[in-house]
KEGU-166961 format. One line per 2 residues: their letters; for each residue y, x, z of N, C-alpha, C. Coordinates in steps of 0.05 Angstrom, whole numbers, plus 32768, in hexadecimal, padded with zeros to 4 digits. Example, Ala and Ser with C-alpha at 12.3 -4.5 7.8 and 13.67 -1.06 7.14 Angstrom:
// KEGU-166961
as) 7F8E:8108:809C:7FA6:80F6:809C:7FBE:8108:809C  7FD3:8101:808E:7FEB:8111:808F:8001:8102:809D
***
This chain:
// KEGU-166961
xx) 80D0:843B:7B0C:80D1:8425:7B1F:80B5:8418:7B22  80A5:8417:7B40:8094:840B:7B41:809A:83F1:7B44
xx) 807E:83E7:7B50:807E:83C6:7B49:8083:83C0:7B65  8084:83CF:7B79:808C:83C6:7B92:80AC:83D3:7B93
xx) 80B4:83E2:7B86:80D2:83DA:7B88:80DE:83CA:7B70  80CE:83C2:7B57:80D8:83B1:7B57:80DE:8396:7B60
xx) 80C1:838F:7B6E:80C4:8377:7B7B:80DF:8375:7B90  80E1:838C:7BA0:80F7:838E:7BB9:8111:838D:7BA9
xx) 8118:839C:7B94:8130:8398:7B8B:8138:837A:7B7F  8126:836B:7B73:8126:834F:7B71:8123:833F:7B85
xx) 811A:8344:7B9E:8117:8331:7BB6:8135:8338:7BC0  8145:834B:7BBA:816A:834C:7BC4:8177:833C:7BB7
xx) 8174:8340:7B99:817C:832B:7B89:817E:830F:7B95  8165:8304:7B90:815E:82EA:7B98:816C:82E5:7BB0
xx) 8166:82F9:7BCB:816C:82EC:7BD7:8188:82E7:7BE3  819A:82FD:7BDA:81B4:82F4:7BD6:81C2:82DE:7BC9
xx) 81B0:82D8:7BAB:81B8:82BB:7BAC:81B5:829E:7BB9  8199:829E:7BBF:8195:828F:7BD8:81A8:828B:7BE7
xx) 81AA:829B:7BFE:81C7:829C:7C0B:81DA:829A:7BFE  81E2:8297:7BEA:81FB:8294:7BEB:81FC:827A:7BE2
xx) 81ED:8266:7BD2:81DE:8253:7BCF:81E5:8244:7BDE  81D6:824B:7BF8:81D6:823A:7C12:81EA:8235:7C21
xx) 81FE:824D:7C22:8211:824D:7C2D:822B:8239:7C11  822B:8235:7BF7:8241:822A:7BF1:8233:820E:7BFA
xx) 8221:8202:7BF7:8211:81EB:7BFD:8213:81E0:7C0E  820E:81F2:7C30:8217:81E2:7C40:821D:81DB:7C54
xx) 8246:81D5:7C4B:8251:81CA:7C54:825C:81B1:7C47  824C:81A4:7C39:8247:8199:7C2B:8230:817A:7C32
xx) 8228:8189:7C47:8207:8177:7C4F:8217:815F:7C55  822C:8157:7C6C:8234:813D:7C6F:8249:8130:7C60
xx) 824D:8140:7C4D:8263:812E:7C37:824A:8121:7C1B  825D:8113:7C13:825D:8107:7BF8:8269:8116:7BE3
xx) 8256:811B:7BCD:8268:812D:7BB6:8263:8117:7BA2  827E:8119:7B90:8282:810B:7B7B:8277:811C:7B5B
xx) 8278:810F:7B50:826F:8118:7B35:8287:8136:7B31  82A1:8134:7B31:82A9:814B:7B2B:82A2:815C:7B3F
xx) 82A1:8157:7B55:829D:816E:7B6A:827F:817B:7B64  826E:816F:7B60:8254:817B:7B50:8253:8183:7B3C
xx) 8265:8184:7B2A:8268:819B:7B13:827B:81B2:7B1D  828C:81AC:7B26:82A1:81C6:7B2F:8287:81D0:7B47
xx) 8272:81C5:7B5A:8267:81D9:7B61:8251:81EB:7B60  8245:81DA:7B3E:8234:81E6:7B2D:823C:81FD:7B1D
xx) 825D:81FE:7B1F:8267:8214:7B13:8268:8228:7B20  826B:8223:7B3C:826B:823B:7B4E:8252:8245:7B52
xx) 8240:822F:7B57:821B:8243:7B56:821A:8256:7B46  8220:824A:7B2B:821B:825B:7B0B:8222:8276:7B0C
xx) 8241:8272:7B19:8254:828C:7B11:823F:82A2:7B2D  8236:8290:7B3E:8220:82AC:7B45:8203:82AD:7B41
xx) 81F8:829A:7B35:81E5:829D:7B29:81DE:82AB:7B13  81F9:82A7:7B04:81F0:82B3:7AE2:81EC:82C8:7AE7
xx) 8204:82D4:7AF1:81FD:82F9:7AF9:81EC:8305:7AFC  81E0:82EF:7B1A:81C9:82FD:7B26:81AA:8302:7B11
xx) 81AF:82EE:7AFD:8192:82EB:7AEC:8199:8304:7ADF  81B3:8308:7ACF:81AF:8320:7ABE:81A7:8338:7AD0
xx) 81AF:8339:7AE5:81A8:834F:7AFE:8188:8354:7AF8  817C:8336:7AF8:8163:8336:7AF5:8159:833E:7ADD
xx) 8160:8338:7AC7:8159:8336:7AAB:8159:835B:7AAA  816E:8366:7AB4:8170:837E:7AAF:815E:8394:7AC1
xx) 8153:8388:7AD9:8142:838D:7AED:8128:838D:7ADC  811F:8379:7AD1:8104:8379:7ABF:8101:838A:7AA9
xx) 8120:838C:7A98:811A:83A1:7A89:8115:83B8:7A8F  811D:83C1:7AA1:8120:83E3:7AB0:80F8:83DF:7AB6
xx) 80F3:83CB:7ACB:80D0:83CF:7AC9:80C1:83D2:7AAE  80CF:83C1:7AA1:80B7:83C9:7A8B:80BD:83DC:7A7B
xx) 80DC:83E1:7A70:80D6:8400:7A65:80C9:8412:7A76  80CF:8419:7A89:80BD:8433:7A9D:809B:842D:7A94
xx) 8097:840E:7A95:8079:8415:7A94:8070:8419:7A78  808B:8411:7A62:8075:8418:7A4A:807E:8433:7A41
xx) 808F:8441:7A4D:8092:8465:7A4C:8075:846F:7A56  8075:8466:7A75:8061:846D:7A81:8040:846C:7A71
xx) 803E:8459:7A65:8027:8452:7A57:801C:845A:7A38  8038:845D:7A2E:803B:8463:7A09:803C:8476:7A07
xx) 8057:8489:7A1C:806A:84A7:7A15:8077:8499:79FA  807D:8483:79F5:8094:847A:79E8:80A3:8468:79F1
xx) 80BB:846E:79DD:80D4:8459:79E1:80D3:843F:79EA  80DA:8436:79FB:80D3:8413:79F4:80DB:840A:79E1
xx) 80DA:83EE:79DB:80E3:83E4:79C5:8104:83D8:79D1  810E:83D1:79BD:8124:83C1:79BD:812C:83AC:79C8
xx) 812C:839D:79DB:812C:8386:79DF:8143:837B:79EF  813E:8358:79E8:8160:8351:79F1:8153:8344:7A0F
xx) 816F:8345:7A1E:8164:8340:7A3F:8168:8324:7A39  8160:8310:7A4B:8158:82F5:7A4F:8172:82F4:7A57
xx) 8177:82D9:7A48:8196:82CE:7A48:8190:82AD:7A55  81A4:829F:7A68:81A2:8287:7A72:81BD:8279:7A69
xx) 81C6:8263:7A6A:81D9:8255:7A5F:81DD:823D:7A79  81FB:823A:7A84:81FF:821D:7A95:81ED:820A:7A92
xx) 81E8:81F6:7A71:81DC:81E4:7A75:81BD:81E9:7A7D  81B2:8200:7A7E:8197:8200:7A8C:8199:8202:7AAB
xx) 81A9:8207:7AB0:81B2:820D:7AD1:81B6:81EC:7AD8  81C4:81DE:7ACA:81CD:81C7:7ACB:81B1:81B1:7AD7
xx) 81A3:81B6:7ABD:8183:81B1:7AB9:8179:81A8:7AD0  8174:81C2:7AE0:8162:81CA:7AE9:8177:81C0:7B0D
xx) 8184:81BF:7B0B:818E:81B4:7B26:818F:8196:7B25  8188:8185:7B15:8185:8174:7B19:817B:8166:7B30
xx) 8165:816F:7B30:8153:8168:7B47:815F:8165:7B61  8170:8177:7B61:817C:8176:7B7C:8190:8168:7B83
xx) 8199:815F:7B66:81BD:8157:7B6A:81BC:812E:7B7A  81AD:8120:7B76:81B4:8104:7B83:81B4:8110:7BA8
xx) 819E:8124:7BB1:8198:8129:7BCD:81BB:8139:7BD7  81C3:8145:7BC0:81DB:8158:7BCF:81F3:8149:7BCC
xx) 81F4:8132:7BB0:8207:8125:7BAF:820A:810F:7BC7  81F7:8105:7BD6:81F5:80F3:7BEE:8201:8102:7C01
xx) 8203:80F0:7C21:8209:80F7:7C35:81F3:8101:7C3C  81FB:8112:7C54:81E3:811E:7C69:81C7:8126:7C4F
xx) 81D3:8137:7C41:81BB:8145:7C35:81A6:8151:7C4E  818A:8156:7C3D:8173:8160:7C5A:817B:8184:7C4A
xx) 817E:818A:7C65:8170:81AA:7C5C:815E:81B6:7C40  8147:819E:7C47:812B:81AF:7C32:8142:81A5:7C1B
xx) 8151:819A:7C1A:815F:8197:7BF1:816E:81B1:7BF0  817E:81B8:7C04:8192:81C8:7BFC:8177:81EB:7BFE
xx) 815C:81E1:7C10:814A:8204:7C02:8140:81F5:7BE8  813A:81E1:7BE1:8138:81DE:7BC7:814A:81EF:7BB3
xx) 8168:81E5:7BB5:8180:81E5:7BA3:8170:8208:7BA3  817C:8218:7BBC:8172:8237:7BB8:8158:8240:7BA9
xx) 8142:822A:7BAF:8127:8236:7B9E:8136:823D:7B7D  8136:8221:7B75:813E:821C:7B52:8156:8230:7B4C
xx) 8169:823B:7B67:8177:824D:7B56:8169:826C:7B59  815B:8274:7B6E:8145:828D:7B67:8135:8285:7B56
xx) 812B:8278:7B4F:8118:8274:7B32:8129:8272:7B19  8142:8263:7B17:8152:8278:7AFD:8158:828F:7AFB
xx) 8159:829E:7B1B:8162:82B4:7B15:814D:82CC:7B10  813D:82C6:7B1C:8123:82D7:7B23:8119:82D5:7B03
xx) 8117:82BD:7AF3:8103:82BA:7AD9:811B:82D5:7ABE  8131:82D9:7AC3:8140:82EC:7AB6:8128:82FD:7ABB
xx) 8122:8313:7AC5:8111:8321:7AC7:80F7:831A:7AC4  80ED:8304:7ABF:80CD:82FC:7AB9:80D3:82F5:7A9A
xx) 80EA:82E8:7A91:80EA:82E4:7A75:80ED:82FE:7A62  8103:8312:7A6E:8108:8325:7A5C:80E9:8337:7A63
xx) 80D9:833A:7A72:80BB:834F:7A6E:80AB:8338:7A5C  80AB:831E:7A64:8095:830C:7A4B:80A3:8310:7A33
xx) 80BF:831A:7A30:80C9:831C:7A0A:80C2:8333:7A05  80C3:8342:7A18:80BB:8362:7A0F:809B:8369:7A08
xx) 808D:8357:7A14:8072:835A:7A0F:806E:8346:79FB  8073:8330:79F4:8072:8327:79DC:8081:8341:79C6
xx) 8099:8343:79C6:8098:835B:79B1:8087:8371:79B0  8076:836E:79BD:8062:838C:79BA:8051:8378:799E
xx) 804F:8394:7990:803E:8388:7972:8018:8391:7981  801A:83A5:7991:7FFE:83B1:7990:7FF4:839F:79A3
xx) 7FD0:8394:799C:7FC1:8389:79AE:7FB8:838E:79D3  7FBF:83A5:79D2:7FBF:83B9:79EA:7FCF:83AD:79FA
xx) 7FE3:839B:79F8:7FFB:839D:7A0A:7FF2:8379:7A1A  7FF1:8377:7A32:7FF2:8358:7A37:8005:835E:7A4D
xx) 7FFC:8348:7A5F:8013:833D:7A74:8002:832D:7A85  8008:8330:7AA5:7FF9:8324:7AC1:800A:831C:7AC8
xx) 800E:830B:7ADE:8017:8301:7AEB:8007:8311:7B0A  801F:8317:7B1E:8014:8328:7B34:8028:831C:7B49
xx) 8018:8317:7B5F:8021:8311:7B74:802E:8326:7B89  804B:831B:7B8F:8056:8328:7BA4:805F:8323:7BB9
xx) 805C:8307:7BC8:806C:82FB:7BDF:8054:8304:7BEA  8064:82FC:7C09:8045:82FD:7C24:803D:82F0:7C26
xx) 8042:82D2:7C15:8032:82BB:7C11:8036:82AC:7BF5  801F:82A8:7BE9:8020:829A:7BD2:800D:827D:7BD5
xx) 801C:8269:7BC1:8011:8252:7BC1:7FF0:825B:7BB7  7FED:8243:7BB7:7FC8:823D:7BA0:7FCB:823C:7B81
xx) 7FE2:8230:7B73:7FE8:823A:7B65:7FF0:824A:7B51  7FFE:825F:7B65:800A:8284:7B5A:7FED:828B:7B5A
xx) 7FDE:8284:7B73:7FC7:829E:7B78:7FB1:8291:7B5B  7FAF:827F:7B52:7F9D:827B:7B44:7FA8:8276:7B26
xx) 7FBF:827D:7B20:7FCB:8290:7B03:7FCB:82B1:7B08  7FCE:82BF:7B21:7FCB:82DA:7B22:7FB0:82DA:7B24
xx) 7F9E:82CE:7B2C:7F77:82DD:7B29:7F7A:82D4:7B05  7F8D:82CA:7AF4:7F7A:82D2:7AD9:7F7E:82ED:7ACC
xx) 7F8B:8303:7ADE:7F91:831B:7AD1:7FA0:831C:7AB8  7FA8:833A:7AB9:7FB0:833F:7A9C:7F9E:8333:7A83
xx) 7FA4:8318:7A83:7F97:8303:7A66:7FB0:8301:7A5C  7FBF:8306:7A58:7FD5:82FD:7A48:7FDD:830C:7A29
xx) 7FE3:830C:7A1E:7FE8:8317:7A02:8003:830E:79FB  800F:82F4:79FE:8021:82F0:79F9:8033:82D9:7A07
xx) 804A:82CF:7A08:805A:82BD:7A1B:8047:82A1:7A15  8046:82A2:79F4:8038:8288:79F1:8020:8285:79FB
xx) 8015:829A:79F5:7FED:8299:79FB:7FEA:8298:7A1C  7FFF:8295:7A25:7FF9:8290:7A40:800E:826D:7A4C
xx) 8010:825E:7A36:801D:824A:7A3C:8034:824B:7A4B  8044:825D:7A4A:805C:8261:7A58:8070:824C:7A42
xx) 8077:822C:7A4B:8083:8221:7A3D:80A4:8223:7A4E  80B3:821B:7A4A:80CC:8211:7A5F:80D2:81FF:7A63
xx) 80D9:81F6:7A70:80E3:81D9:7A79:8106:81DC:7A89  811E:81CE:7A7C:8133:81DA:7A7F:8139:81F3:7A75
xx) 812A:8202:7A6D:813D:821C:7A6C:8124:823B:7A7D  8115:822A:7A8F:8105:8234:7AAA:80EC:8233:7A9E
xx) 80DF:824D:7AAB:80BF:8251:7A9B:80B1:8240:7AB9  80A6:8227:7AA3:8094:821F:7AB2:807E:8220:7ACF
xx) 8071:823D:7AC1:8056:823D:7AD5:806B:8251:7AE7  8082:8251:7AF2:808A:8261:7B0E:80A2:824B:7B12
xx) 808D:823E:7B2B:80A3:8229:7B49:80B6:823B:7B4E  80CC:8227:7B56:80DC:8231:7B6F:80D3:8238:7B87
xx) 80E0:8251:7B7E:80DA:8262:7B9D:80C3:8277:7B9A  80B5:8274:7B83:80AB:8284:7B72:80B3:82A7:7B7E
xx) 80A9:82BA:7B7D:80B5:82CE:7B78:8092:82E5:7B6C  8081:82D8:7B60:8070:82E7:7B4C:8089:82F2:7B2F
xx) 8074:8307:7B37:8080:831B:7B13:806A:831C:7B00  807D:8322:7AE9:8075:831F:7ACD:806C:8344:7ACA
xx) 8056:8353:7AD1:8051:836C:7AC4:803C:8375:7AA6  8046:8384:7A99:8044:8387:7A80:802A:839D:7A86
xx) 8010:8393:7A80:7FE9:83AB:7A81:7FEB:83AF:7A64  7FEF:83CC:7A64:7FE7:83DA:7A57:7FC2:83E6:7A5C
xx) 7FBC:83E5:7A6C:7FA2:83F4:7A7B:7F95:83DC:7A8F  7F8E:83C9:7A84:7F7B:83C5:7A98:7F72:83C3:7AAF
xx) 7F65:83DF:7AB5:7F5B:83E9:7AC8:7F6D:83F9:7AD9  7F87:83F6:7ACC:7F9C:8403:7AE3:7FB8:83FC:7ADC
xx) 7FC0:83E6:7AE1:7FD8:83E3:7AEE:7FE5:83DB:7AFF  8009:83DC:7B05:8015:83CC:7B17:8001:83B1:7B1E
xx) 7FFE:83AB:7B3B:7FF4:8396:7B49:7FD6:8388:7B39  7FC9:83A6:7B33:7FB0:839B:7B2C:7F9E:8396:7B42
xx) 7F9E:83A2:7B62:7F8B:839A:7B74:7F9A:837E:7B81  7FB5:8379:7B79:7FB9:8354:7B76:7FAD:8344:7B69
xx) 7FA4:834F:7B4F:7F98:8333:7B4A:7F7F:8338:7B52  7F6D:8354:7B5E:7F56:834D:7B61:7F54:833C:7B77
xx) 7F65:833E:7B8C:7F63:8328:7BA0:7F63:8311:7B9D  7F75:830B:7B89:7F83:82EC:7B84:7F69:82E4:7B74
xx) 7F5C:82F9:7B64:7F3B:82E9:7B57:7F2D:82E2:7B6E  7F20:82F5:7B80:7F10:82F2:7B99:7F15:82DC:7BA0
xx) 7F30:82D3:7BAD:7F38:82BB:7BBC:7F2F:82A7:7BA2  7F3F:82A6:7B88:7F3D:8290:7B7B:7F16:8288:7B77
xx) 7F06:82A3:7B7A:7EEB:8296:7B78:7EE5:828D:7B8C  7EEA:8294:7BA1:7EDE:8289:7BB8:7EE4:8272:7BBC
xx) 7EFD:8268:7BB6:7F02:8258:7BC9:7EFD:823A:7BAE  7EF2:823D:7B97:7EE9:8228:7B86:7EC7:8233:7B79
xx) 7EC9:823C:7B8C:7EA8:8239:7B84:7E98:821C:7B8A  7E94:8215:7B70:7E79:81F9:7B69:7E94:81F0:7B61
xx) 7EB1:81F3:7B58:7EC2:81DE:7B57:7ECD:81E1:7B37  7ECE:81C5:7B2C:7EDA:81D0:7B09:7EF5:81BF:7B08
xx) 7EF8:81C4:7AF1:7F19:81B2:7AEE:7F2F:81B9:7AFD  7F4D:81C6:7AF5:7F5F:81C2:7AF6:7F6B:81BA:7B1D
xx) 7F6B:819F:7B1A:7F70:8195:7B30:7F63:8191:7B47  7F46:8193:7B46:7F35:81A2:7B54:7F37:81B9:7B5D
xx) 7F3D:81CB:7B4E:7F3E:81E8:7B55:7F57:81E7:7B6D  7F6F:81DC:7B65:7F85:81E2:7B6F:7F80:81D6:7B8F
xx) 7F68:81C5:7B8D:7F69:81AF:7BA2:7F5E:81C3:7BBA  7F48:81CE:7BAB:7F39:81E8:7BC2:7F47:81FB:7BC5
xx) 7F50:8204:7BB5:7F63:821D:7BBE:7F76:8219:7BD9  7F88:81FA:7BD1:7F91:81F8:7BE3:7F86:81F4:7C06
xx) 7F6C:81E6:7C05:7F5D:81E4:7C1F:7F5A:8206:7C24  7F51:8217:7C11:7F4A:8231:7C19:7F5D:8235:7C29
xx) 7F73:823E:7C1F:7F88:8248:7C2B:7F9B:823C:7C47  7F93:8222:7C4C:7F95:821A:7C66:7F85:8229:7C72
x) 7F6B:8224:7C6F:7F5A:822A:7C7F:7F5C:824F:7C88
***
């Protein structure tokens, strides 16, 4: 499995939950939901969300065994697929729940509600390749972040120009918040690929672009929020 079918086989994923997302949501936009009605319909997201992550979780493992056959001529290692639980789902919809529990919700909440549930589902597959590459014992093995939409924010493109730097989930500050790996927004759809080589892997002439753009477009510029600030003018412009 390449990296462009895996990305396509995860963009079906996702985007079937989306839709279907949107569609339990709303008919919904001009009522009032009560506290039970927002758990009985947090139960119904779940019961298609959870699936869809293991869909994913099991989608990531299939990429990264192939690449570390491809790379070793050995076995992969052992590893357990990324597991999610209700109360992180719970979590992580927060955000959305006073806008859906109101009357006349706006649209952008209920593509919100859909982002946060493609970013649980989509991170099954980004968490189980960051455990699998953390279980690699050999120094050889890191992890990029590679861009795949036809449009990425300023800041996907300027975590994909730092290349395969990664060694491990931690050494790259991948903390969670809820349950959800941090550095990937909603609506997110960057992958987690496991460099063996450097100089040749899945979506390595991605990040050379996403470097190009990230120098160009902060050159003379330091700090954090600076950076993000040019990038973003770049990319209007």
């Amino acid at each position: 499995m390449d990296l462009q079918r895996f990305a396509t086989e995860q963009s079906k994923i996702s985007r079937s939950v989306v839709l279907t997302v949107l569609r339990l949501l709303n008919p919904l936009r001009s009522d009032r939901v009560s506290e039970r009605e927002w758990g009985l319909l947090l139960e119904a997201l779940f019961a298609v969300v959870d699936p869809a992550r293991s869909n994913s979780a099991e989608l990531g493992r299939t990429f990264f065994d192939e690449e570390h056959r491809k790379n070793t001529g050995e076995a992969p290692p052992n590893i357990m697929l990324s597991k999610s639980s209700f109360d992180y789902f719970e979590r992580a919809m927060r955000e959305v729940k006073s806008a859906i529990q109101a009357e006349n919700t706006p649209e952008s909440s209920l593509r919100r509600a859909g982002e946060i549930a493609m970013k649980h589902v989509e991170n099954g597959g980004r968490s189980t390749i960051l455990h699998a590459v953390d279980g690699q014992r050999s120094n050889s093995v890191r992890f990029a972040r590679v861009l795949t939409g036809a449009e990425n924010c300023e800041f996907c493109i300027m975590l994909a120009s730092r290349g395969p730097v990664y060694r491990s989930e931690s050494s790259a500050g991948n903390k969670t918040v809820n349950g959800m790996i941090e550095s990937f927004h909603p609506g997110c759809d960057c992958k987690i690929v496991p460099v063996y080589n450097k100089a040749n892997y899945p979506g390595r002439e991605s990040w050379l672009e996403a470097d190009r753009i990230y120098r160009q477009a902060t050159k003379g510029v330091s700090g954090y929020k600076q950076s993000l600030k040019a990038m973003r003018e770049y990319l209007k412009e």
